[in-house]
N, CA and C atoms of all chains as a GROMACS GRO file, in nm:
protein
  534
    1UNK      N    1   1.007   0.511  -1.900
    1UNK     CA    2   1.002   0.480  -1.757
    1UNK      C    3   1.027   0.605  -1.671
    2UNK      N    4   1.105   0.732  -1.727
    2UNK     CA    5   1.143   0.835  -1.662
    2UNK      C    6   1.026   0.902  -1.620
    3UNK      N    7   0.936   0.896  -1.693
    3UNK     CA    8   0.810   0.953  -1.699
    3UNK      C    9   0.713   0.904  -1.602
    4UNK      N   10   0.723   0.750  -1.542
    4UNK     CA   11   0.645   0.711  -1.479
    4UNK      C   12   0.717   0.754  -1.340
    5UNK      N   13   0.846   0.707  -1.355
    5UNK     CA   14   0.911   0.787  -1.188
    5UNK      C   15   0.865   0.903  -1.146
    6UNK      N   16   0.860   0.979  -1.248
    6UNK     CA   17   0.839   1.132  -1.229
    6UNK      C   18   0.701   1.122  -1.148
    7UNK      N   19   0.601   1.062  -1.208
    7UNK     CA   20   0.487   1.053  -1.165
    7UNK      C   21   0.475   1.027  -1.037
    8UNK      N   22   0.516   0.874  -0.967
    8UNK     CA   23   0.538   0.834  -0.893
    8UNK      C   24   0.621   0.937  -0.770
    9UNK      N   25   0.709   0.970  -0.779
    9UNK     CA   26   0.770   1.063  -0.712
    9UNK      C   27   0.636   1.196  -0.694
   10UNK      N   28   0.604   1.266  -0.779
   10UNK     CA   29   0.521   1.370  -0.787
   10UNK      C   30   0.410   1.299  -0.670
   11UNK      N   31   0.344   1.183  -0.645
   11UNK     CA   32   0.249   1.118  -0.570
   11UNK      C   33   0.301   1.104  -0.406
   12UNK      N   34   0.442   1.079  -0.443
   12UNK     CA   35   0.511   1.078  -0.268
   12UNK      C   36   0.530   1.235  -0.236
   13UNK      N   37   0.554   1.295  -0.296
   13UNK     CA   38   0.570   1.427  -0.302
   13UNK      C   39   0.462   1.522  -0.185
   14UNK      N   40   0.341   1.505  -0.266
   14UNK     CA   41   0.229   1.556  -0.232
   14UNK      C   42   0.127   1.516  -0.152
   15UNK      N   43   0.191   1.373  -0.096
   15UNK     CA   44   0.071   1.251  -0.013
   15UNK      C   45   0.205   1.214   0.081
   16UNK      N   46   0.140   1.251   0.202
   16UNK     CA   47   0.218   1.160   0.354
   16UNK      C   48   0.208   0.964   0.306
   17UNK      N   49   0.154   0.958   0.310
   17UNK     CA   50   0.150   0.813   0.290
   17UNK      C   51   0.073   0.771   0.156
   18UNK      N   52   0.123   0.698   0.100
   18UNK     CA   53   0.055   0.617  -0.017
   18UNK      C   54   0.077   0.516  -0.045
   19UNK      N   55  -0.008   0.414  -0.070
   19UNK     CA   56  -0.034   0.254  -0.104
   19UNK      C   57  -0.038   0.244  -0.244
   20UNK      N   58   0.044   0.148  -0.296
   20UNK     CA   59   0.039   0.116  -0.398
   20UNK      C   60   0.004  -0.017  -0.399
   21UNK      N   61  -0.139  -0.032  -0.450
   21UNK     CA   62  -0.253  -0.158  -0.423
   21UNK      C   63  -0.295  -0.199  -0.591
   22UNK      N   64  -0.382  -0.343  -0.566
   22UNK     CA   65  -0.445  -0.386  -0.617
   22UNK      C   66  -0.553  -0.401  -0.628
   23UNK      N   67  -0.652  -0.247  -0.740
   23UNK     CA   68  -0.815  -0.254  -0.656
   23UNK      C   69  -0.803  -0.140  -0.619
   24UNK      N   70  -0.950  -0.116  -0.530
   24UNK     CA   71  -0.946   0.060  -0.455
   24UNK      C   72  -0.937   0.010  -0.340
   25UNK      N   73  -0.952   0.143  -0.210
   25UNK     CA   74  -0.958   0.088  -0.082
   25UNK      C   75  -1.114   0.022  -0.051
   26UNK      N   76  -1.211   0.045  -0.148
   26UNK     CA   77  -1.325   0.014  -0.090
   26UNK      C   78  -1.329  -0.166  -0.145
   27UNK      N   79  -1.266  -0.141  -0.262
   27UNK     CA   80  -1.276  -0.281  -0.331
   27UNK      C   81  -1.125  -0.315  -0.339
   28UNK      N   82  -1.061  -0.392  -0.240
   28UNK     CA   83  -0.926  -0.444  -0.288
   28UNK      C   84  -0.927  -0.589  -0.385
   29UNK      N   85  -0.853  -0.606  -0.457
   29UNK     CA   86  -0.845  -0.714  -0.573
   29UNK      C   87  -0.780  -0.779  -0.501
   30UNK      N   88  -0.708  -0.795  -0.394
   30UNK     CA   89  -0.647  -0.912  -0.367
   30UNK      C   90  -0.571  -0.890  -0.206
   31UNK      N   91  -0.602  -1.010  -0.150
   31UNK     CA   92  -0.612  -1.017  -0.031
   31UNK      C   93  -0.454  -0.952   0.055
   32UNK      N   94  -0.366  -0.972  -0.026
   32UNK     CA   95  -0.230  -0.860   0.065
   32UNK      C   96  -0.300  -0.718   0.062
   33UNK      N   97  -0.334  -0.677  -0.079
   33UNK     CA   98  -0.368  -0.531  -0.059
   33UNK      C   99  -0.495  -0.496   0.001
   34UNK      N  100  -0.589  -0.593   0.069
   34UNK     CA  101  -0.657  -0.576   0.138
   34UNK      C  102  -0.660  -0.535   0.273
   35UNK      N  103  -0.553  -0.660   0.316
   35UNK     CA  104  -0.501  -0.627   0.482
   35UNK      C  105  -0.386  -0.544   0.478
   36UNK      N  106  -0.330  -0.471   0.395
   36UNK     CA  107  -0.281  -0.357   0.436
   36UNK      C  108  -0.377  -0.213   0.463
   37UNK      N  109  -0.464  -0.226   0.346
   37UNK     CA  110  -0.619  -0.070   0.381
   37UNK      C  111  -0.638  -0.101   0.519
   38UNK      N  112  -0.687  -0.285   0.596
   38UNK     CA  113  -0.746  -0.248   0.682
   38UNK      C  114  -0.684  -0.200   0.799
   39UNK      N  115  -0.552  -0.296   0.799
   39UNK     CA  116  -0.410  -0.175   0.904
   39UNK      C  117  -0.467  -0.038   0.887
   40UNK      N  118  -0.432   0.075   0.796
   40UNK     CA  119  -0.442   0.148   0.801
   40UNK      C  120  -0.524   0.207   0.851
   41UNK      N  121  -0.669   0.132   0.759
   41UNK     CA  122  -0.785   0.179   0.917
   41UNK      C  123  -0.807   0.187   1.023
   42UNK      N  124  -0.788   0.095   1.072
   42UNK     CA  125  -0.760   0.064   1.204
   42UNK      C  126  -0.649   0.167   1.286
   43UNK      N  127  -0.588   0.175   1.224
   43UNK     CA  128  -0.484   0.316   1.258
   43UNK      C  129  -0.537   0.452   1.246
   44UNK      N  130  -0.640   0.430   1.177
   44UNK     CA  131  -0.738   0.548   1.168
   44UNK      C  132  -0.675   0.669   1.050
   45UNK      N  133  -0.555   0.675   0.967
   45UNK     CA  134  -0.529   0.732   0.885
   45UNK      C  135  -0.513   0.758   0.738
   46UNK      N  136  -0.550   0.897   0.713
   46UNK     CA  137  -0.541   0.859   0.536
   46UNK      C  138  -0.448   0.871   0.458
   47UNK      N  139  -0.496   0.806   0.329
   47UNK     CA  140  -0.399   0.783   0.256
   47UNK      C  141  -0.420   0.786   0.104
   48UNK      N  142  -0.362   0.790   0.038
   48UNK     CA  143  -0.334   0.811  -0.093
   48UNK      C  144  -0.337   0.662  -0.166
   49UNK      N  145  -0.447   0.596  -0.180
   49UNK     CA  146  -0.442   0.472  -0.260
   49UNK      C  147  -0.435   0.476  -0.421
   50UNK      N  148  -0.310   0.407  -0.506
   50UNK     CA  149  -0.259   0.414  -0.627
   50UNK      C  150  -0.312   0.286  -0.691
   51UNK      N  151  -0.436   0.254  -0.756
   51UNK     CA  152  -0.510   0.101  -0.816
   51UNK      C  153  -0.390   0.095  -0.959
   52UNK      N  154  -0.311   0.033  -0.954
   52UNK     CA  155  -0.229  -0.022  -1.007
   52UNK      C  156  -0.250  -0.135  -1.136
   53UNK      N  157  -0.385  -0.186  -1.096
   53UNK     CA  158  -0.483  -0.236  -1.204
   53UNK      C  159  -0.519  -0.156  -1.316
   54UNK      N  160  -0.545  -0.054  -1.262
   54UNK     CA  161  -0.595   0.065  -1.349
   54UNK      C  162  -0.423   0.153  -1.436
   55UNK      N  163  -0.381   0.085  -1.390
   55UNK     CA  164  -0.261   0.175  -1.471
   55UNK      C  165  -0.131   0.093  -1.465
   56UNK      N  166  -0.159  -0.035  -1.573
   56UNK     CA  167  -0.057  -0.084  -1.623
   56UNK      C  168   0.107  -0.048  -1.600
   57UNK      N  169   0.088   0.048  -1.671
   57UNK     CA  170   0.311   0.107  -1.654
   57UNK      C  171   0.320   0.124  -1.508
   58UNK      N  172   0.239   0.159  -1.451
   58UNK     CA  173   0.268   0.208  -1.293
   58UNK      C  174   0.279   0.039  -1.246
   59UNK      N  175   0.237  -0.033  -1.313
   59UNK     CA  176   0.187  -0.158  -1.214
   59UNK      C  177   0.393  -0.180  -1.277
   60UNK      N  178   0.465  -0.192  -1.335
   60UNK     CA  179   0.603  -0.235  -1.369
   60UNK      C  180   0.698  -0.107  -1.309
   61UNK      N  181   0.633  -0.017  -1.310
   61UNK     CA  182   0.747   0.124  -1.294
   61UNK      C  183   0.732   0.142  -1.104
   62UNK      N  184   0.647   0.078  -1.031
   62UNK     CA  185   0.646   0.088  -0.914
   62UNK      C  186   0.758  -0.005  -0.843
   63UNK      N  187   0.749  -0.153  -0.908
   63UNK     CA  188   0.811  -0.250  -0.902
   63UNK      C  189   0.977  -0.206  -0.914
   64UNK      N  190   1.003  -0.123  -1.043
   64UNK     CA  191   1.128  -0.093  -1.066
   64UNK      C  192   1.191  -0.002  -0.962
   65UNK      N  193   1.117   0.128  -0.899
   65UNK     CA  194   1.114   0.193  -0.810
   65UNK      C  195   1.206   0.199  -0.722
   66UNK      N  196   1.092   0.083  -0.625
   66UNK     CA  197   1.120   0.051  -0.512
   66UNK      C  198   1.288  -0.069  -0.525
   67UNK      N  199   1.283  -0.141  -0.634
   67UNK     CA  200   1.336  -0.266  -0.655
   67UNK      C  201   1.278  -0.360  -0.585
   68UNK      N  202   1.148  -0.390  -0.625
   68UNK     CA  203   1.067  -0.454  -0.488
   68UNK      C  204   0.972  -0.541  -0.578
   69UNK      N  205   0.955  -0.663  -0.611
   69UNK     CA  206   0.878  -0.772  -0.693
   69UNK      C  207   0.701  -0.766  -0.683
   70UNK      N  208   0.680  -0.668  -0.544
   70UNK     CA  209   0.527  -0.723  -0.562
   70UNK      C  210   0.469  -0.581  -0.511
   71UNK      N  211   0.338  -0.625  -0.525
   71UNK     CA  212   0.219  -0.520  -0.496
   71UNK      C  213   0.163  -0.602  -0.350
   72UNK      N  214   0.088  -0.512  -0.251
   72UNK     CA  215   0.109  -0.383  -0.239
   72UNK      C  216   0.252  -0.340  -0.215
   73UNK      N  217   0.269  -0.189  -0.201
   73UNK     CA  218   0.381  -0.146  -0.155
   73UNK      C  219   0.336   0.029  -0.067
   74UNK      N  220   0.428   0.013   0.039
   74UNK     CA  221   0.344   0.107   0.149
   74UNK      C  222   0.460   0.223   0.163
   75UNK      N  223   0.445   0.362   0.154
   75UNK     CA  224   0.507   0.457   0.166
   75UNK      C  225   0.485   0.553   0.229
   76UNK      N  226   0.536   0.557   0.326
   76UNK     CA  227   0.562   0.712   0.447
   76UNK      C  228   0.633   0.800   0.448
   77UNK      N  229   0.610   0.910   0.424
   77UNK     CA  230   0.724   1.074   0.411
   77UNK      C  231   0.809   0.964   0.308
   78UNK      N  232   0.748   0.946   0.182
   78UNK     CA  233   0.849   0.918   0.129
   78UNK      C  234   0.957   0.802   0.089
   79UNK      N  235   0.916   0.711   0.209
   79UNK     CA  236   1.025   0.646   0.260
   79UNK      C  237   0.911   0.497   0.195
   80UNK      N  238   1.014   0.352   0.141
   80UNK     CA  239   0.927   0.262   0.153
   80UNK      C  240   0.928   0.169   0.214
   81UNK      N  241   0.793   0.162   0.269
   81UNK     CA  242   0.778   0.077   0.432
   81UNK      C  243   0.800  -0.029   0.391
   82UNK      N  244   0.756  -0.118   0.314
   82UNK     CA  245   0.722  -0.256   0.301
   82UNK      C  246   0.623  -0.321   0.249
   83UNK      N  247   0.602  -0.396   0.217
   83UNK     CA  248   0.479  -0.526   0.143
   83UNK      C  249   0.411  -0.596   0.242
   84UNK      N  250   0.327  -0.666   0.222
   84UNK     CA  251   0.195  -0.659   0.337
   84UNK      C  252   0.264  -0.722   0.470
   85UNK      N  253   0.369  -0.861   0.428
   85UNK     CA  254   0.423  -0.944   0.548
   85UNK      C  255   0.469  -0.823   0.654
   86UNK      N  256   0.582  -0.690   0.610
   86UNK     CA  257   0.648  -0.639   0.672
   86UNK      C  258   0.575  -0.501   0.727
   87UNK      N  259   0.463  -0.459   0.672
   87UNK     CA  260   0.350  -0.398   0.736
   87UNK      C  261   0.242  -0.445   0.840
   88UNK      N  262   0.242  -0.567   0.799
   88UNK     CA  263   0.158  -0.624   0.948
   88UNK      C  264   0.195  -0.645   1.054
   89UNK      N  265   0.392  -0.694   1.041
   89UNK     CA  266   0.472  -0.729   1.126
   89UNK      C  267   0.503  -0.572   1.239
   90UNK      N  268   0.518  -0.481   1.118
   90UNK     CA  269   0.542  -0.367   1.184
   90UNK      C  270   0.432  -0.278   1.302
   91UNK      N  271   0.308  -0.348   1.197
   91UNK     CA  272   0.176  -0.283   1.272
   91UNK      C  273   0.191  -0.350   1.429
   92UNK      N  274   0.228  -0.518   1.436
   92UNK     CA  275   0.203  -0.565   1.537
   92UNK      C  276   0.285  -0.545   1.688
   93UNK      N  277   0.394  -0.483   1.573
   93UNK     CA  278   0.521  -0.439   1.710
   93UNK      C  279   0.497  -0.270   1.711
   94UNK      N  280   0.360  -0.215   1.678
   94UNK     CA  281   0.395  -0.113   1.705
   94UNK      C  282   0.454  -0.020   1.630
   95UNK      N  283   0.553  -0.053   1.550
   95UNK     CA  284   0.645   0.019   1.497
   95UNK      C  285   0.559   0.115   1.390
   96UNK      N  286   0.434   0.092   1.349
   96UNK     CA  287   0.386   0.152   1.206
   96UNK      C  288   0.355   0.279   1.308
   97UNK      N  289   0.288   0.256   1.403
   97UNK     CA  290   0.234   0.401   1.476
   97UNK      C  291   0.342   0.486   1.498
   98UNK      N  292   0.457   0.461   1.531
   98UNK     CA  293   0.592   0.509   1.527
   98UNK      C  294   0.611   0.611   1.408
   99UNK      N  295   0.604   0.530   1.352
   99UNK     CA  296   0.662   0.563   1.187
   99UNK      C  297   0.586   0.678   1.173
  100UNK      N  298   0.444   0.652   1.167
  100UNK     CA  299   0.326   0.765   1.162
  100UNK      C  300   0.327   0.890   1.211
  101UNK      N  301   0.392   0.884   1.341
  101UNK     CA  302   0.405   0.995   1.430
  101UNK      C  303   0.516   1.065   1.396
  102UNK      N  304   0.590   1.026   1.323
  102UNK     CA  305   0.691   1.102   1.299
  102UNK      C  306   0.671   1.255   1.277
  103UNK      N  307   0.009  -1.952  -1.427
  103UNK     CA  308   0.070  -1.883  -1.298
  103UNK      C  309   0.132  -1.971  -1.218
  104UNK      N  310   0.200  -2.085  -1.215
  104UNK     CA  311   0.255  -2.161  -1.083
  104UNK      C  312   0.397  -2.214  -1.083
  105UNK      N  313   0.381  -2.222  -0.983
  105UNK     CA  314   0.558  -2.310  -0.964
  105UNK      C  315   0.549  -2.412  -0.841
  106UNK      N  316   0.632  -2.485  -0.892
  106UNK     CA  317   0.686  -2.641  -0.800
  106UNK      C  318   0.662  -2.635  -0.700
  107UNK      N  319   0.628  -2.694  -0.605
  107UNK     CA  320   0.706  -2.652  -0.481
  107UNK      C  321   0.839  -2.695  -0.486
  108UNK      N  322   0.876  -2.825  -0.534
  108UNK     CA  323   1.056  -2.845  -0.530
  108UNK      C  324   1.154  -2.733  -0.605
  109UNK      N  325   1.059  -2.641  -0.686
  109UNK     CA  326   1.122  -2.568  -0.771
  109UNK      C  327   1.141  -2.451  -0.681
  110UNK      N  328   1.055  -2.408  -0.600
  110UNK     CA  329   1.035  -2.272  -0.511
  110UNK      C  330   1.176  -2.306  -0.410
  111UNK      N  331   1.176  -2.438  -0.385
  111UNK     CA  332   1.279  -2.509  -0.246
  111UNK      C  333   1.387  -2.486  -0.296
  112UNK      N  334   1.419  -2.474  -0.416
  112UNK     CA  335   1.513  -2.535  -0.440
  112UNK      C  336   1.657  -2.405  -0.510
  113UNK      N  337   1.497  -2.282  -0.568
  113UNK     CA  338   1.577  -2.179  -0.546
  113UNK      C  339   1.618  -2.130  -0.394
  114UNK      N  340   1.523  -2.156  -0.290
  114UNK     CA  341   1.605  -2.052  -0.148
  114UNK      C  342   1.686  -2.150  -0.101
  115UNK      N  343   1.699  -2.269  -0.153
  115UNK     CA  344   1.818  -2.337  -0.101
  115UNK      C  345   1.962  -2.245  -0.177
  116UNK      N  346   1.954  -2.177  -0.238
  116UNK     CA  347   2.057  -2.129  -0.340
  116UNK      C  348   2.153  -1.993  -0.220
  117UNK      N  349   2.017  -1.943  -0.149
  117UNK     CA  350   2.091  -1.876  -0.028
  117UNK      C  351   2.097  -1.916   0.084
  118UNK      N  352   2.036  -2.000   0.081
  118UNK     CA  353   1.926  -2.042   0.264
  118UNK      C  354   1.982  -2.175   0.292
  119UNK      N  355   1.995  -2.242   0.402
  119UNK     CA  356   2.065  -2.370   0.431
  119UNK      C  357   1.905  -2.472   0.474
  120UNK      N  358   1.898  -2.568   0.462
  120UNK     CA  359   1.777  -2.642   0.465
  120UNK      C  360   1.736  -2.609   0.593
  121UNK      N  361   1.802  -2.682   0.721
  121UNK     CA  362   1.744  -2.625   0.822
  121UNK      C  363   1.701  -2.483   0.845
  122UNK      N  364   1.710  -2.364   0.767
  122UNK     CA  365   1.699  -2.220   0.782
  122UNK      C  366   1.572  -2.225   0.721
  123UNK      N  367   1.475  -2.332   0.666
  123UNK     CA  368   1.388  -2.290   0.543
  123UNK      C  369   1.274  -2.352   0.579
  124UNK      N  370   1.109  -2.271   0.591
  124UNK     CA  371   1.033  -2.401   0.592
  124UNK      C  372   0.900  -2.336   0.550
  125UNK      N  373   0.894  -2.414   0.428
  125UNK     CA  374   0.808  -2.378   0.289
  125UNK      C  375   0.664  -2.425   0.284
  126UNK      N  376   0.576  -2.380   0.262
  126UNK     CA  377   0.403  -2.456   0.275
  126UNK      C  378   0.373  -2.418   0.221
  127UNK      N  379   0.326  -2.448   0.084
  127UNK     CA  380   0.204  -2.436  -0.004
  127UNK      C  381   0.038  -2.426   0.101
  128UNK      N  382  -0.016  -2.294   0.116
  128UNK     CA  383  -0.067  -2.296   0.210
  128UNK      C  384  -0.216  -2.330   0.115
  129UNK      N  385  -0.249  -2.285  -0.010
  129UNK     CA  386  -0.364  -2.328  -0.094
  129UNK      C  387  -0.341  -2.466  -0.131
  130UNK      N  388  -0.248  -2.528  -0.164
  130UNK     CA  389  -0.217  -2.660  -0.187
  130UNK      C  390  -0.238  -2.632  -0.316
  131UNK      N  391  -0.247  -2.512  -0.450
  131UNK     CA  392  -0.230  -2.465  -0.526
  131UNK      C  393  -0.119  -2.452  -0.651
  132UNK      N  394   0.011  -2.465  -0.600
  132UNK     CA  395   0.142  -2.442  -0.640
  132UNK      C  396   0.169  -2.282  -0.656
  133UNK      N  397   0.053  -2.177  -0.631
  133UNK     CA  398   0.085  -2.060  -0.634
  133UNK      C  399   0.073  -1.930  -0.492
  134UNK      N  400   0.009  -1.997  -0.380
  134UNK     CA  401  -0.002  -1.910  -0.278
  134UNK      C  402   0.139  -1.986  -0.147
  135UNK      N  403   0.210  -1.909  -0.135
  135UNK     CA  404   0.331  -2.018  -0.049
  135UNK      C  405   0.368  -1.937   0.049
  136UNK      N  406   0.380  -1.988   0.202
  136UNK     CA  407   0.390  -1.923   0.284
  136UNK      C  408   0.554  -2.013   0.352
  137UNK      N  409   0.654  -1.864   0.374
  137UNK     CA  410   0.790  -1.917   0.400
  137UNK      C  411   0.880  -1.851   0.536
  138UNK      N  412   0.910  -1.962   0.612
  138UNK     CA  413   0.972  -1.901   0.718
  138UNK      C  414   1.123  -1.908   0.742
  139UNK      N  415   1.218  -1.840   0.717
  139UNK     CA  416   1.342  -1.833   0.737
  139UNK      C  417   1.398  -1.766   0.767
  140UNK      N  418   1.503  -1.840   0.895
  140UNK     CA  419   1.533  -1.842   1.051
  140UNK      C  420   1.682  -1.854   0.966
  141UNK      N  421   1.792  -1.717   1.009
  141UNK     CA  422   1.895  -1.731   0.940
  141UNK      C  423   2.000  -1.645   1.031
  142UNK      N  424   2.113  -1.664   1.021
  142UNK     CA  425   2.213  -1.574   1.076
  142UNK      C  426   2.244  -1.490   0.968
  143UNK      N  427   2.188  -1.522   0.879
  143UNK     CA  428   2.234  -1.411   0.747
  143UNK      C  429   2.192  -1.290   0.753
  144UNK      N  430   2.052  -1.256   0.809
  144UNK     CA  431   1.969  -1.180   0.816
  144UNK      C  432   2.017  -1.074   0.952
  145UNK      N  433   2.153  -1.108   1.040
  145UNK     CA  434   2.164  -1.018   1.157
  145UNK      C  435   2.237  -0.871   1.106
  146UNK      N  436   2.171  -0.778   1.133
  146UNK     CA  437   2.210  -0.626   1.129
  146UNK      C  438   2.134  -0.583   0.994
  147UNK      N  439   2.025  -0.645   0.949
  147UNK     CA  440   1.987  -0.659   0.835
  147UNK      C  441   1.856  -0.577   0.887
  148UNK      N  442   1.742  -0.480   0.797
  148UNK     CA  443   1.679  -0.441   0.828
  148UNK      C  444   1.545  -0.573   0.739
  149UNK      N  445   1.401  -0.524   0.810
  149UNK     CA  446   1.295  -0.598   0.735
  149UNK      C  447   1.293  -0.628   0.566
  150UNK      N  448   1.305  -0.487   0.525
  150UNK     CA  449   1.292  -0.508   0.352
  150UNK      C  450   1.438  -0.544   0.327
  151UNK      N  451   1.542  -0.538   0.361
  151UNK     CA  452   1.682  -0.601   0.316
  151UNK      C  453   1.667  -0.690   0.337
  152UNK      N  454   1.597  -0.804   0.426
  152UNK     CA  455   1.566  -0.943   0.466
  152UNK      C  456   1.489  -1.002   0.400
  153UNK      N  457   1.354  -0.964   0.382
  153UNK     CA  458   1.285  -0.995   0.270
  153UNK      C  459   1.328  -0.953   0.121
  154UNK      N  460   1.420  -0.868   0.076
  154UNK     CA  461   1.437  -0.881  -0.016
  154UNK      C  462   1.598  -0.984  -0.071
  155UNK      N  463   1.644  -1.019   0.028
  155UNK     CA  464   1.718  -1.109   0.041
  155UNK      C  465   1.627  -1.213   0.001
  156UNK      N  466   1.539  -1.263  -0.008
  156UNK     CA  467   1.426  -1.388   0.033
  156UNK      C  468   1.365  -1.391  -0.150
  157UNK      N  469   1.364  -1.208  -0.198
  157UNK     CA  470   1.288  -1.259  -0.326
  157UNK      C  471   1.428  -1.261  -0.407
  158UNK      N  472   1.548  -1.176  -0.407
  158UNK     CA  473   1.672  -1.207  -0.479
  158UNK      C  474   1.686  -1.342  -0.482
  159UNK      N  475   1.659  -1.458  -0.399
  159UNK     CA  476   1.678  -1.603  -0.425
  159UNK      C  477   1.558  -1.626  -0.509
  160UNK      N  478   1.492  -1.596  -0.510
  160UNK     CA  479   1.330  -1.646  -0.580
  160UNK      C  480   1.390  -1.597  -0.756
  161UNK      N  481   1.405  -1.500  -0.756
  161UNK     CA  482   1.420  -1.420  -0.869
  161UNK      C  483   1.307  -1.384  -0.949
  162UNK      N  484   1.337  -1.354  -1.121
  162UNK     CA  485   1.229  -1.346  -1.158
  162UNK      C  486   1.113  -1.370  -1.136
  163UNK      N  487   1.126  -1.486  -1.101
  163UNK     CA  488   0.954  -1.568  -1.123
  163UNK      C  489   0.874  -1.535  -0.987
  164UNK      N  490   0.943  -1.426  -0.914
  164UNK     CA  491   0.836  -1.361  -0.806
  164UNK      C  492   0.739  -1.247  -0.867
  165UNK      N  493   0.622  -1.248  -0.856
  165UNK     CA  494   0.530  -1.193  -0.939
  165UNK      C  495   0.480  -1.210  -1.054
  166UNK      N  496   0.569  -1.360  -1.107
  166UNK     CA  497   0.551  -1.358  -1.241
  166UNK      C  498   0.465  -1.487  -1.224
  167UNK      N  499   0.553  -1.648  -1.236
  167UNK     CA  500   0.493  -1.760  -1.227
  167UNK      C  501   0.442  -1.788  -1.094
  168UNK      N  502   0.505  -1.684  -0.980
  168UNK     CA  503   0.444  -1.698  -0.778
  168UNK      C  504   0.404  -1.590  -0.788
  169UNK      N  505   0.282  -1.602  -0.752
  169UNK     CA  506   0.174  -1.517  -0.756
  169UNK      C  507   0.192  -1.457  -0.591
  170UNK      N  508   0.166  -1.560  -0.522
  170UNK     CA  509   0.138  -1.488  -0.369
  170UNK      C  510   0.246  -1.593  -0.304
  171UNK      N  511   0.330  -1.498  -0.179
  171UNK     CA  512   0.457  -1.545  -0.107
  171UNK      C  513   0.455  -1.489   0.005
  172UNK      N  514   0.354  -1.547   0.158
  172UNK     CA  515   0.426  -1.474   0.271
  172UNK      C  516   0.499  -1.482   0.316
  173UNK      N  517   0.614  -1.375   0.378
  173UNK     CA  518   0.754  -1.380   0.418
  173UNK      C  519   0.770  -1.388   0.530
  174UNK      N  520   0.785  -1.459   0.633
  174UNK     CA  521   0.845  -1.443   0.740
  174UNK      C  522   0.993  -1.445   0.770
  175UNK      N  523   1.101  -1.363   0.833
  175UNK     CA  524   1.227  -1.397   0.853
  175UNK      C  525   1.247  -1.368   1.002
  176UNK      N  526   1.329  -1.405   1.026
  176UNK     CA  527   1.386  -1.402   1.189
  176UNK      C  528   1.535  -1.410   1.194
  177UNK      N  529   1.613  -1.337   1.292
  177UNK     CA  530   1.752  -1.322   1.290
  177UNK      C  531   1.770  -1.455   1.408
  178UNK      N  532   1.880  -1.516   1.319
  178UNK     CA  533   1.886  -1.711   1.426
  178UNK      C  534   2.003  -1.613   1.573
   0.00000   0.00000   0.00000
């Protein structure tokens, strides 16, 4: 598992923001990690999408991470934002553009 | 992949007081469930400490046998 942190960390590291989804951004597998890409679009910024489908240990070692039960999972400078309820909530008050601008 | 709905109720009753809780199987599925809870527990509490307050009652079986769970919380 040390190995997958490492990874994981190495990805926040080097990427302002990254999604850890289900699927790509063009093809999401499932409808939370869908309406989080399109937030983002709509925000107009990029990002570092992690298909979690495609890589098993990441799909358990992300989970362990964060201490956080589900996919997606949304990360800024580092920091983790939230799962789709608390990303849309945030988008709607505003707060994600906040965050962004930092 | 599914669970109860009396089974889903019956864990957030374990933190949540009935009136604080209100649960919908929104596919009518037993696996897509959409949950709103309105709590004083949740004051000085940030979003993911609130929602993760919400899956600590769920436990395991979030991601496992509940597939999909939208969270809503609100400070009462």
């Amino acid at each position: 598992m040390d190995q997958i942190f490492n990874q994981i960390t190495d990805y926040l590291e080097s990427n302002r923001i990254v999604l850890f989804m289900k699927g790509t951004k063009d093809m999401p597998m499932c409808g939370f990690s869908g309406k989080v890409v399109h937030i983002l679009h709509l925000l107009g910024v990029d990002f570092l999408a992690i298909d979690i489908l495609e890589h098993p240990d990441m799909r358990e070692g992300i989970k362990q991470f964060a201490n956080w039960p589900t996919i997606p999972q949304l990360y800024i400078n580092k920091q983790f934002i939230g799962g789709c309820d608390i990303v849309t909530q945030l988008y709607n008050e505003g707060e994600l553009q906040k965050l962004l601008d930092e | 992949m599914a669970i109860e709905y009396n089974q889903l109720y019956t864990l957030l009753q374990g933190i949540f007081k009935d009136e604080e809780i209100e649960l919908i199987d929104t596919a009518g599925d037993m696996n897509h469930y959409e949950v709103t809870i309105v709590s004083e527990k949740f004051n000085g509490l940030s979003l993911i400490q609130q929602h993760k307050m919400v899956y600590n009652a769920i436990g395991t079986q979030m991601g496992r046998e509940l597939h999909a769970l939208k969270i809503n919380t609100k400070v009462k």
